[in-house]
C-alpha positions as CSV (number, residue, x, y, z in Angstrom):
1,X,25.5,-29.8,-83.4
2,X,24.5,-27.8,-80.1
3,X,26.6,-27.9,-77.2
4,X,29.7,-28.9,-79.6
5,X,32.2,-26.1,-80.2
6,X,33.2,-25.1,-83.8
7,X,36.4,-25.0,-84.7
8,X,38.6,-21.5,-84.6
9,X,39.2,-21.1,-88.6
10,X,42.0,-19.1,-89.6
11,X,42.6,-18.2,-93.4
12,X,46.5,-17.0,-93.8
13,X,46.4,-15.6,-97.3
14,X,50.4,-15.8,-98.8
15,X,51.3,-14.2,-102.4
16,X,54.4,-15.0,-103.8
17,X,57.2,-15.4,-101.8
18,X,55.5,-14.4,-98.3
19,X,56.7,-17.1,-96.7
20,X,53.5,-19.0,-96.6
21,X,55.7,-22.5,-95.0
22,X,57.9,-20.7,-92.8
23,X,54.7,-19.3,-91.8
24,X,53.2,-22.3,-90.9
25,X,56.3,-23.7,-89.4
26,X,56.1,-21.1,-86.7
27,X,52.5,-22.1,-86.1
28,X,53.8,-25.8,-85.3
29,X,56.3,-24.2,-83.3
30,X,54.3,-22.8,-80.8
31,X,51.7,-25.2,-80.5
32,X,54.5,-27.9,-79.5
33,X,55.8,-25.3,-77.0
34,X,52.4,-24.6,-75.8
35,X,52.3,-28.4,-75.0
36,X,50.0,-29.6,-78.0
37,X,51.1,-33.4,-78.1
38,X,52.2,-33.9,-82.0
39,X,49.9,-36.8,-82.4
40,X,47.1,-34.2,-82.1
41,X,48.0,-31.7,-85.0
42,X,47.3,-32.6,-88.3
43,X,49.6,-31.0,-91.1
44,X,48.0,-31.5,-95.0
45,X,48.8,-31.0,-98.3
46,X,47.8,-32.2,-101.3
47,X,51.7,-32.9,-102.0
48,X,54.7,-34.3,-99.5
49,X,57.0,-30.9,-99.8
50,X,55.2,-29.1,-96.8
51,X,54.2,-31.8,-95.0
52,X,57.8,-33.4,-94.5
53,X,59.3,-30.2,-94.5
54,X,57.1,-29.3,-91.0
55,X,57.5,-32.7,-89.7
56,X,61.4,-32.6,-90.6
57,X,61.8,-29.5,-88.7
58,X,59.7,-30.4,-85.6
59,X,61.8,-33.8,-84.9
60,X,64.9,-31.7,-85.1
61,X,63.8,-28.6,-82.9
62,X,61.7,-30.9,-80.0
63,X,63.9,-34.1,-80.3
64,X,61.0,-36.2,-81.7
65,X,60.4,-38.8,-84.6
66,X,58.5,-39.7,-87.6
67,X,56.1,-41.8,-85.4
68,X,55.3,-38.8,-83.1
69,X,53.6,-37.2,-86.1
70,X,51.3,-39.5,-87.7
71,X,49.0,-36.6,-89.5
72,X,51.8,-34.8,-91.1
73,X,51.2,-36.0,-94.4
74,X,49.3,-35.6,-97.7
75,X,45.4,-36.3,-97.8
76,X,45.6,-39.7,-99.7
77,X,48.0,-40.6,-97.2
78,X,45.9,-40.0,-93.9
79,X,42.6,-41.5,-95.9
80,X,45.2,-44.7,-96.4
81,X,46.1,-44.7,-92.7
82,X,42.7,-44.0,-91.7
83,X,40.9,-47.1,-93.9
84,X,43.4,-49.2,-92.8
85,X,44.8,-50.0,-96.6
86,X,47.5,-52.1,-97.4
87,X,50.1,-50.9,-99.6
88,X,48.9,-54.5,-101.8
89,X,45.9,-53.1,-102.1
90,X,46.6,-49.8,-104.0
91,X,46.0,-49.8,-107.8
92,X,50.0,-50.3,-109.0
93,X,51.4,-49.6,-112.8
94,X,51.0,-53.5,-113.3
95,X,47.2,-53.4,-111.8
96,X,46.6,-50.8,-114.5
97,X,48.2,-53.2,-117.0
98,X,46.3,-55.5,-116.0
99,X,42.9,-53.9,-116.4
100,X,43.9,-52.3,-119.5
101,X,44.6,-55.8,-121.2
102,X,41.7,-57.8,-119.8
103,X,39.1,-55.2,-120.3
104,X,40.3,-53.9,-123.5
105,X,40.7,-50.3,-122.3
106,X,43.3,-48.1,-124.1
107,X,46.2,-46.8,-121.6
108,X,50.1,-46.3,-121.5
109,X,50.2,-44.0,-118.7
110,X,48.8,-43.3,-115.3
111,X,49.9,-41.6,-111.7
112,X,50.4,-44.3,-109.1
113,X,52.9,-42.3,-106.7
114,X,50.5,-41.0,-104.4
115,X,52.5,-39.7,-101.5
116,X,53.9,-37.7,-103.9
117,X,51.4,-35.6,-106.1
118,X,47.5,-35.0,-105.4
119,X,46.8,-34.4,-108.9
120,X,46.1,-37.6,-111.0
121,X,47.3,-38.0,-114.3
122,X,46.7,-40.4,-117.4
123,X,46.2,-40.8,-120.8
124,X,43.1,-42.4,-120.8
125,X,40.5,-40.4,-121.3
126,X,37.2,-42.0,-119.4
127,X,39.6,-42.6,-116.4
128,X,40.9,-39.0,-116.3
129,X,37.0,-38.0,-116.5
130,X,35.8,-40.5,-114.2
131,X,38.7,-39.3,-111.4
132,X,37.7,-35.7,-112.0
133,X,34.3,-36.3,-111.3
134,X,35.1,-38.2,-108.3
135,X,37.3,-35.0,-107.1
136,X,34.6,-32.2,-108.2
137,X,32.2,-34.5,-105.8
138,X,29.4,-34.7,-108.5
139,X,27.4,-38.3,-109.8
140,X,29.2,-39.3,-113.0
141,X,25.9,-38.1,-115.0
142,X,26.2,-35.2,-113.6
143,X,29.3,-34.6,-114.2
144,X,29.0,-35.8,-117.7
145,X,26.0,-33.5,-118.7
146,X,28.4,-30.2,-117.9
147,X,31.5,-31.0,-118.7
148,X,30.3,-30.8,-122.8
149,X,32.7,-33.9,-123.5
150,X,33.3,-35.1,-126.6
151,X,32.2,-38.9,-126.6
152,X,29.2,-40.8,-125.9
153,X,27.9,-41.5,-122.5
154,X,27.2,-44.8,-122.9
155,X,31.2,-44.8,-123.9
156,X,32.2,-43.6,-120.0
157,X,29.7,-45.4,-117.8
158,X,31.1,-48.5,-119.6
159,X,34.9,-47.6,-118.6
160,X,33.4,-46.9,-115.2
161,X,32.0,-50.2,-114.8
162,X,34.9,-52.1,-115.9
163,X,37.0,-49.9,-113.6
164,X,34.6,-50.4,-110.6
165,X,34.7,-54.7,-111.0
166,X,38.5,-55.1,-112.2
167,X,38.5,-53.3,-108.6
168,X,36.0,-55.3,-106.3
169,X,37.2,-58.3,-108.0
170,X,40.9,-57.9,-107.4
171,X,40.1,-56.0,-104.0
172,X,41.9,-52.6,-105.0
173,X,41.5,-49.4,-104.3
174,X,42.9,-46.2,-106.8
175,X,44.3,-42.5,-105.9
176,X,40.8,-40.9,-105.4
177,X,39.1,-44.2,-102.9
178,X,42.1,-42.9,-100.6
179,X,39.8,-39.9,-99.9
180,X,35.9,-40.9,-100.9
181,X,36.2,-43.8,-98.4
182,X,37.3,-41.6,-96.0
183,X,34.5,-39.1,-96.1
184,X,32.2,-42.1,-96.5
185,X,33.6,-44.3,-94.0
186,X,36.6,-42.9,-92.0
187,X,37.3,-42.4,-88.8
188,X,38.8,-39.1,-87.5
189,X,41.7,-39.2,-84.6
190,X,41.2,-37.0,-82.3
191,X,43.0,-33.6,-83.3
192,X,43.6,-30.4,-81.1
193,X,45.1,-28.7,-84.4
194,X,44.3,-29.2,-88.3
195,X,47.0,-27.4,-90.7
196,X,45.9,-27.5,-93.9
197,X,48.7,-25.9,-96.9
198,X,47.9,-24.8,-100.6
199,X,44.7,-24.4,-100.1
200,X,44.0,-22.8,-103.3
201,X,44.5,-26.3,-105.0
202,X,42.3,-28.6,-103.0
203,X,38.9,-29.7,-105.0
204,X,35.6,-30.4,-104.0
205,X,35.9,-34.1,-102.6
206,X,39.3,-32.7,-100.4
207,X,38.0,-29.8,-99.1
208,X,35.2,-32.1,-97.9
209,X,38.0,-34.3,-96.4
210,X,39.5,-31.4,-94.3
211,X,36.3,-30.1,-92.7
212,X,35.9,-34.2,-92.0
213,X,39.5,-34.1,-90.2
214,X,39.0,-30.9,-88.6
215,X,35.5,-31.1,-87.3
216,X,36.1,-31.9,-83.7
217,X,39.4,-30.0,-83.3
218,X,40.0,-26.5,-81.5
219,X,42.1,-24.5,-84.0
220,X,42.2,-24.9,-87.9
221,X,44.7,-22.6,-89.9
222,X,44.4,-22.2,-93.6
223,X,47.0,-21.5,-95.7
224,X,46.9,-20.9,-99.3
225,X,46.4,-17.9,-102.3
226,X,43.6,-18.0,-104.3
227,X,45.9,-15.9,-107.0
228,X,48.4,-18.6,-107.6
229,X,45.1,-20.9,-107.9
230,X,46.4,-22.9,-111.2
231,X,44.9,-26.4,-111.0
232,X,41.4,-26.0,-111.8
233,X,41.7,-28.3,-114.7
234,X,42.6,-30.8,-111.9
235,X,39.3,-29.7,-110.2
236,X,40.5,-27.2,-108.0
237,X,37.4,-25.4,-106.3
238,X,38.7,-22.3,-106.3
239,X,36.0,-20.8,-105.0
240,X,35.8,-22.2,-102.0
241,X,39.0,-20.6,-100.3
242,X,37.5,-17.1,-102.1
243,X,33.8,-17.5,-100.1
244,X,35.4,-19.5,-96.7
245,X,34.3,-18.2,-93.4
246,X,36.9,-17.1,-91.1
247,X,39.3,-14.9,-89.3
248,X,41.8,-13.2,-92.5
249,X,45.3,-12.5,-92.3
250,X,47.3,-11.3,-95.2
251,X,51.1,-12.1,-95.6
252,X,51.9,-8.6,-97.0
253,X,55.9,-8.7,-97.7
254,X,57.3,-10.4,-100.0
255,X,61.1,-12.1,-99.4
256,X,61.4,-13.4,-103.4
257,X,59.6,-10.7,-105.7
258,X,61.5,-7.4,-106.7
259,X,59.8,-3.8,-107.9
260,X,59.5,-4.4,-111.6
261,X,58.6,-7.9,-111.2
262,X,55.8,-6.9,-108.6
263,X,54.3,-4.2,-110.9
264,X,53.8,-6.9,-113.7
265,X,52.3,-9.2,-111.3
266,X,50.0,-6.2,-110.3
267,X,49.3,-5.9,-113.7
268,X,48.6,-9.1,-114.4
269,X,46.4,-10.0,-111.0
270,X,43.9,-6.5,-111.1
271,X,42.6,-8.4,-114.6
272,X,41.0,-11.0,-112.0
273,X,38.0,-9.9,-110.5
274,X,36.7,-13.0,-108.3
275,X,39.4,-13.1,-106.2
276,X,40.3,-12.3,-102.5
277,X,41.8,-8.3,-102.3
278,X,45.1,-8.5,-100.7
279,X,47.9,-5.7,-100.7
280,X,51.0,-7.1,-100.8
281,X,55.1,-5.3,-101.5
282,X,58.1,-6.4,-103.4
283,X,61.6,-6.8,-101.2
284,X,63.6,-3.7,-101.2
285,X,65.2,-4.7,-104.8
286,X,64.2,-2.9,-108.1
287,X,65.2,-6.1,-110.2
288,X,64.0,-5.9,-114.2
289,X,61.9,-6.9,-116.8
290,X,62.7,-7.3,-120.2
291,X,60.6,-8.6,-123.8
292,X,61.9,-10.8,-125.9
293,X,60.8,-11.1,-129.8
294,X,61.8,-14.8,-129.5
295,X,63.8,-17.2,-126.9
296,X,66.9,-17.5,-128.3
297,X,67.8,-13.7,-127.9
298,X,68.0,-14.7,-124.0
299,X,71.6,-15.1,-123.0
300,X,71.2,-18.2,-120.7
301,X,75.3,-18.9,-120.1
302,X,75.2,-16.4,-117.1
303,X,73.6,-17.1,-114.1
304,X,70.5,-19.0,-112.8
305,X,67.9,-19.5,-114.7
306,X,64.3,-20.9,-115.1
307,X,62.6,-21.4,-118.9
308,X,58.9,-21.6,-118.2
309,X,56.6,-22.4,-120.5
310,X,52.4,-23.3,-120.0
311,X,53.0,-27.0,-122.0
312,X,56.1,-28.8,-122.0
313,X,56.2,-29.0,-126.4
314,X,56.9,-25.2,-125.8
315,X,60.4,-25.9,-124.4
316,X,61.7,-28.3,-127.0
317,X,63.5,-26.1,-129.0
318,X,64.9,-24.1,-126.0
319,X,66.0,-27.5,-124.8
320,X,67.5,-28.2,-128.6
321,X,69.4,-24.8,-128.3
322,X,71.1,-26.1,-125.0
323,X,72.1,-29.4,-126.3
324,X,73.7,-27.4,-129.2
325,X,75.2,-24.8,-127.1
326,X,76.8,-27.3,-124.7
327,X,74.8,-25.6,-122.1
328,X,74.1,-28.0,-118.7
329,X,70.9,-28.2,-117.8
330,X,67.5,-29.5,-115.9
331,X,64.0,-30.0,-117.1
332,X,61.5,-30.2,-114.3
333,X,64.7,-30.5,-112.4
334,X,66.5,-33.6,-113.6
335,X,69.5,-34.1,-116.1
336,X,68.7,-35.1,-119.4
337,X,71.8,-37.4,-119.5
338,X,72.0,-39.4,-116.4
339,X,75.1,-38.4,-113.9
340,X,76.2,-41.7,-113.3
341,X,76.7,-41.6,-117.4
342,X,78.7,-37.8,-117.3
343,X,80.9,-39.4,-115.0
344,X,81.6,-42.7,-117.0
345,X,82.9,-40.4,-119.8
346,X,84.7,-38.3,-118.0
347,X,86.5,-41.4,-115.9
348,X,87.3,-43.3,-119.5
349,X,88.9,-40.0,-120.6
350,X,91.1,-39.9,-117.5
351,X,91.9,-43.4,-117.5
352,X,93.1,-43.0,-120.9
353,X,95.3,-40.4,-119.6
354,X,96.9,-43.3,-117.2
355,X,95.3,-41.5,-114.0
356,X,94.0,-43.7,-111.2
357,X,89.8,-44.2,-110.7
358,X,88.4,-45.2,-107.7
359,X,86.3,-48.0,-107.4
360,X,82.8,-45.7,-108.6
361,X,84.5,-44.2,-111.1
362,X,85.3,-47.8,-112.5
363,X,81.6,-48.8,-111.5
364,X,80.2,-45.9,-113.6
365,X,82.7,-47.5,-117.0
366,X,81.8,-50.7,-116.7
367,X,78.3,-50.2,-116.2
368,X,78.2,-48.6,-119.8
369,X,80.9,-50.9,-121.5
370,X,79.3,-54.1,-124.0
371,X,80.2,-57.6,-122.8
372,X,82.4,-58.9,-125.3
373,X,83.2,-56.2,-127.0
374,X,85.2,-53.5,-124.2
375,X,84.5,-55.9,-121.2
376,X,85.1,-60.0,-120.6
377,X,82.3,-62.1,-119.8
378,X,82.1,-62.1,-116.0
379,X,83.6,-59.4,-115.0
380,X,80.8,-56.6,-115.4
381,X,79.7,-57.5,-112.1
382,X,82.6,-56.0,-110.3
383,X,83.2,-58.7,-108.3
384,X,87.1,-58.8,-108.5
385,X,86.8,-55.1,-107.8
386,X,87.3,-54.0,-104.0
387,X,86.1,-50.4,-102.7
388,X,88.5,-48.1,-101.3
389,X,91.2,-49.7,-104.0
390,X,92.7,-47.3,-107.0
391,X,92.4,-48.7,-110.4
392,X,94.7,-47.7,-113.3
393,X,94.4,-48.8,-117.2
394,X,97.0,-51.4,-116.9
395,X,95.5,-53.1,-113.7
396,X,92.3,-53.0,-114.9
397,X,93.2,-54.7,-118.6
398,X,95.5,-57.1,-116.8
399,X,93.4,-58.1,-114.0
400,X,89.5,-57.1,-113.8
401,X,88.7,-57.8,-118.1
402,X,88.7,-54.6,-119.5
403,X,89.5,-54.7,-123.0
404,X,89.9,-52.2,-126.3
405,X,90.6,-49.9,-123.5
406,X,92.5,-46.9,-125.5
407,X,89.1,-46.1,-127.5
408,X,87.2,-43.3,-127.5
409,X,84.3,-42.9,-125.4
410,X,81.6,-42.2,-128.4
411,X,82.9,-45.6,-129.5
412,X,82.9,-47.7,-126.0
413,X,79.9,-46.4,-125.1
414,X,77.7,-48.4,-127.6
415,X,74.6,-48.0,-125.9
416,X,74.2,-44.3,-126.2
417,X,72.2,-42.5,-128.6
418,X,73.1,-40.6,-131.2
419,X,71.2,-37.5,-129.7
420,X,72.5,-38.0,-126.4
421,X,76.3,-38.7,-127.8
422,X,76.1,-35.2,-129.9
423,X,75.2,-33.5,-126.5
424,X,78.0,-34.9,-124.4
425,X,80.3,-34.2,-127.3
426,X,78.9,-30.5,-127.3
427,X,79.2,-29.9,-123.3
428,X,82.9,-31.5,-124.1
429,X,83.5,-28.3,-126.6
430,X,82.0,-25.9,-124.8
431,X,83.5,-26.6,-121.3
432,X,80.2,-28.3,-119.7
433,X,80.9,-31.4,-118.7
434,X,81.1,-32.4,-115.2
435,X,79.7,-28.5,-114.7
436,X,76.3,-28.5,-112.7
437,X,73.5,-27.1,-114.6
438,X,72.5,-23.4,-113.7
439,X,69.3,-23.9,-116.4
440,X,65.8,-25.8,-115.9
441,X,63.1,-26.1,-117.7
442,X,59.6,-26.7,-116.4
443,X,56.0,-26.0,-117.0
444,X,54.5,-23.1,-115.3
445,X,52.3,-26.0,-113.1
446,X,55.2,-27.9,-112.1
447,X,57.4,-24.7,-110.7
448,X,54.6,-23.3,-108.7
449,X,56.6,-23.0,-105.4
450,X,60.0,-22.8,-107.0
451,X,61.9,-19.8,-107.7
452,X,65.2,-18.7,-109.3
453,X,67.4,-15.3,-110.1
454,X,66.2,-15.5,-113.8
455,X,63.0,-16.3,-115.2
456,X,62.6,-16.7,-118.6
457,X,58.6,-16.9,-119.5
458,X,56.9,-17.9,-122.9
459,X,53.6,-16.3,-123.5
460,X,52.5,-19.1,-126.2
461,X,49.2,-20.9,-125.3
462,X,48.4,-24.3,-127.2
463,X,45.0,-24.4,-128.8
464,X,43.4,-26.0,-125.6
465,X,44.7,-23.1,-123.6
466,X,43.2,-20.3,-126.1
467,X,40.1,-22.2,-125.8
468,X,40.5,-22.1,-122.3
469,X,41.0,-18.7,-122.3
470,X,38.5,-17.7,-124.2
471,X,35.7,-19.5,-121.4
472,X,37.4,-18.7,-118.4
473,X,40.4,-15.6,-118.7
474,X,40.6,-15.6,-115.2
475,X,42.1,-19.0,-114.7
476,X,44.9,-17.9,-117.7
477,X,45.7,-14.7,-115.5
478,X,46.5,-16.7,-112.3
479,X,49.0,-19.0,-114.0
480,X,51.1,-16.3,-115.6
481,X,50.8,-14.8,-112.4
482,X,52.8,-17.4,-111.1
483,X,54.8,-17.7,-113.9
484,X,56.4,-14.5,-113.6
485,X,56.3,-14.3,-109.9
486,X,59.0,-17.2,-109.6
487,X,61.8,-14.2,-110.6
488,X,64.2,-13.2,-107.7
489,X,65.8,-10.9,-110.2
490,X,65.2,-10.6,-113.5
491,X,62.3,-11.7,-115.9
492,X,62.5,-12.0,-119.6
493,X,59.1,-12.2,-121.2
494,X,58.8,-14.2,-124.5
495,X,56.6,-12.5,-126.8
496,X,54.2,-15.2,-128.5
497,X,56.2,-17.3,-131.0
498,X,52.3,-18.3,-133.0
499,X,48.5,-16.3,-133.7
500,X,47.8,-17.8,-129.9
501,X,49.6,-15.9,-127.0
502,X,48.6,-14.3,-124.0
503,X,49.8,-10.7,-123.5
504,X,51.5,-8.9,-120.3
């Protein structure tokens, strides 16, 4: 528009373990000390980690609060804040329930946490293909007639139309209105600064969004790497951070990656030819890479490690190797067997050893004991139990209804599974228990950002990667990119277990 200035853009390319958010922090830093008021810098993501990390830091460094940064936040959040939407008005588990009982419409499963993750997932089909239309900003035709699906039309424009009216006749709105009633409808604040982070993941329908938000600003910085690019089956437009306008600036070292590890991920990245050049170097550490004929000939007891795998199947029988090991571990971060649990086995063993529990260590028994059968009827609740007291067997028998108290655990506990009973029973043998796991498992996609000493990657694809692969190599390339550059130290390549692998 004449006599309106455009926005300064500013693409800060990051590979792996540049510092891409410490990079960005220091941005906010000097535009608070430079006297930019913090209700007039925007900080997105398309997930909370950056977003709260920056506003986190901020409130501690220039004595300031959550309500001095209104725009530090994911892009369905600021389209919520900007419509005006209730939190009653967001599509819940039981609004999906709903719809999927009244309009007949097969589904179990479906994202709702949307300050969380921009990526929506469920196991129904016409829904998944209806949001990622939506995303790739294309007419559902449209996106139906290239997207070769394998079901009639008339099937999806039907689950469309029951989606739309369970909607307008309920007066919801799901993940993806967040942000196409913004672009539609919303009203920008005005903003001196727009951050926008990961970059490389944003589709279509949110990169649309940001140039919305940052139209009438002065200074728009871009962060992201089209490399570690690894949700186009999300709708990720790639592409559009490759082809973007705008002043370039490379993060060239590298604080997480060592030598060998950075000459695979060399490897690896010169196979991908629509990308943006960027020279980057490892830190000052030679580190090592190692192939595998198979998982199992990793020794995972030492050290920290992360099992990484393109679909979560793949990590079953790592996981079944751990439980049989008595190994402690994660996957995608959280503890198979809940802590709460680990700690009401080891407080029944001590109490049978006539030590004293505190109050949470009796809280964590009797909230796996059987009324009736270890426990009197009344007296699960804890109510004649006081915090801050000490609790020994004798007290607790006598006074507070515990009963068949001198039992073991695997018998007390009567709740448990027998799979989860044979792993406790294993940590037990092997020295695990009450040990904090040094192991996680995770998919390639949900580690990107993380990192760890040890890296353990499996090169299997499923047949919908091969096929994948096949179409569009690339896209394979960029996600064991980021696969193996999550290793501080070491990584152990997995050679393909099946006929379908992909090959560093």
């Amino acid at each position: 528009m004449e006599g309106v200035a455009l926005p300064d853009i500013n693409i800060i390319l990051g590979p792996p373990g540049t510092g891409k958010t410490e990079n960005l922090l220091r941005i906010v830093d000097q535009e608070l000390k430079n006297g930019t008021p913090p209700d007039r810098i925007a900080f997105v993501s398309f997930t909370t980690k950056a977003t709260n990390e920056a506003r986190d830091r901020a409130k501690v460094k220039f004595n300031l609060t959550d309500k001095d940064f209104p725009y530090f936040c994911t892009l369905h959040a600021f389209g919520k804040r900007q419509m005006g939407f209730t939190k009653a008005e967001i599509m819940d588990n039981k609004d999906y329930a709903e719809f999927s009982d009244k309009y007949g419409v097969d589904l179990k499963r479906v994202t709702t946490d949307w300050e969380e993750n921009g990526v929506v997932s469920t196991d129904n089909k016409y829904l998944r293909d209806i949001n990622k239309s939506k995303m790739q900003d294309l007419e559902l035709q449209d996106f139906y007639n290239a997207a070769n699906l394998d079901y009639a039309w008339e099937e999806l424009i039907w689950a469309y139309r029951s989606f739309e009216d369970y909607k307008q006749t309920h007066n919801k709105f799901d993940f993806t209105d967040m942000l196409t009633q913004f672009t539609q409808f919303g009203h920008t604040p005005p903003l001196d600064v727009v951050i926008v982070d990961e970059a490389q993941d944003l589709t279509k329908l949110q990169w649309r969004m940001c140039e919305k938000i940052w139209a009438n600003s002065k200074r728009v910085y871009i962060s992201g790497d089209d490399d570690q690019a690894i949700f186009r089956w999300a709708g990720a437009d790639i592409e559009h951070l490759i082809k973007m306008d705008g002043n370039i600036s490379v993060l060239n070292q590298s604080y997480r990656v060592p030598l060998d590890v950075h000459l695979i991920a060399t490897q690896v990245v010169s196979r991908i030819k629509n990308r943006r050049p960027k020279e980057w170097a490892p830190r000052a550490y030679k580190g090592e890479v190692r192939y595998h004929a198979y998982p199992g000939a990793v020794d995972l007891s030492e050290g920290n490690w992360l099992a990484l795998a393109t679909c979560s199947y793949m990590l079953n029988d790592i996981e079944e190797d751990l439980r049989h090991l008595g190994l402690p571990y994660t996957i995608y971060g959280k503890t198979p067997i809940k802590q709460d649990l680990l700690r009401a086995v080891s407080a029944w063993k001590r109490l049978n050893q006539f030590e004293q529990l505190n109050y949470n260590d009796v809280a964590a028994i009797y909230a796996n004991l059987k009324t009736g059968f270890n426990i009197k009827r009344g007296y699960k609740t804890l109510k004649t139990l006081e915090e801050g007291q000490m609790y020994n067997i004798e007290s607790l028998c006598m006074n507070h209804g515990l009963i068949n108290a001198g039992i073991p655990w695997d018998v007390a506990f009567t709740s448990l599974s027998e799979k989860d009973k044979s792993y406790i029973m294993s940590l037990e043998k092997h020295g695990g228990l009450g040990v904090d796991p040094k192991i996680n498992l995770s998919t390639i996609h949900m580690a990107k950002g993380g990192e760890c000493d040890n890296v353990m990657l499996l090169t299997d694809l499923s047949r919908a990667n091969q096929n994948e692969m096949e179409v569009s190599p690339e896209d394979t390339d960029r996600v064991f990119y980021v696969g193996a550059t999550r290793a501080k130290k070491s990584l152990h390549i997995i050679n393909p277990q099946t006929e379908r692998g992909y090959f560093i």
